[in-house]
Each structure stands twice: as C-alpha cells, then as structure tokens.
Residue, then its C-alpha position, 0 to 999 in steps of 0.5 A: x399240765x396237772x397239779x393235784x390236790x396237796x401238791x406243792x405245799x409250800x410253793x409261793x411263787x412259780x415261774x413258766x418259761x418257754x413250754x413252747x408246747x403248755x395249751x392247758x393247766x388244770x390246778x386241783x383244790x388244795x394244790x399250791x395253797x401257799x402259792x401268790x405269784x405266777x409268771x407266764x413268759x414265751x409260752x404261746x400256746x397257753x390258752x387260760x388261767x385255771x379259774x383257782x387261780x384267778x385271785x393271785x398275782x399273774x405276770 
C-alpha cells in the first residue's frame, strides 16, 4: 500500500482490519498529516510500521 504525498488531508484516525494479504505500507511525507491514530487488527503479514509513523498512537 502506498500513501502519496497530500493525500488524505484531513485523515485523523485509520483503521486496518483484516488484509489478510497487507506485507508493506510506504507513507509519503506530506501524506495524512492530520493523522493521530492508527489501529492495525488480524493483519498477519504486515511486517513494520513506516517510520513517519513512528510518533502516532499505533493500537
């Protein structure tokens, strides 16, 4: 999955569930820059946490 750069403007929380089939999330900068929490559930393969991410709330 790929997040691109100015997407997802006003994206403040974000919810996975599931993708049964998610390895890998690249996050652009300047992707989701409102965004605060992320909750990952039953996604099994997913391997890391892009390192933009790193300072958010990951449940």
């Amino acid at each position: 999955m790929v997040c691109l750069g100015g997407s997802f403007p006003q994206l403040q929380k974000l919810h996975f569930y599931k993708l049964e089939e998610w390895e890998a999330w690249i996050v652009e900068e300047g992707s989701m820059p409102l965004l605060h929490t992320v909750r990952i559930f039953f996604c099994e393969k997913f391997k890391e946490i892009p390192d933009r991410l790193r300072n958010i709330t990951i449940c």
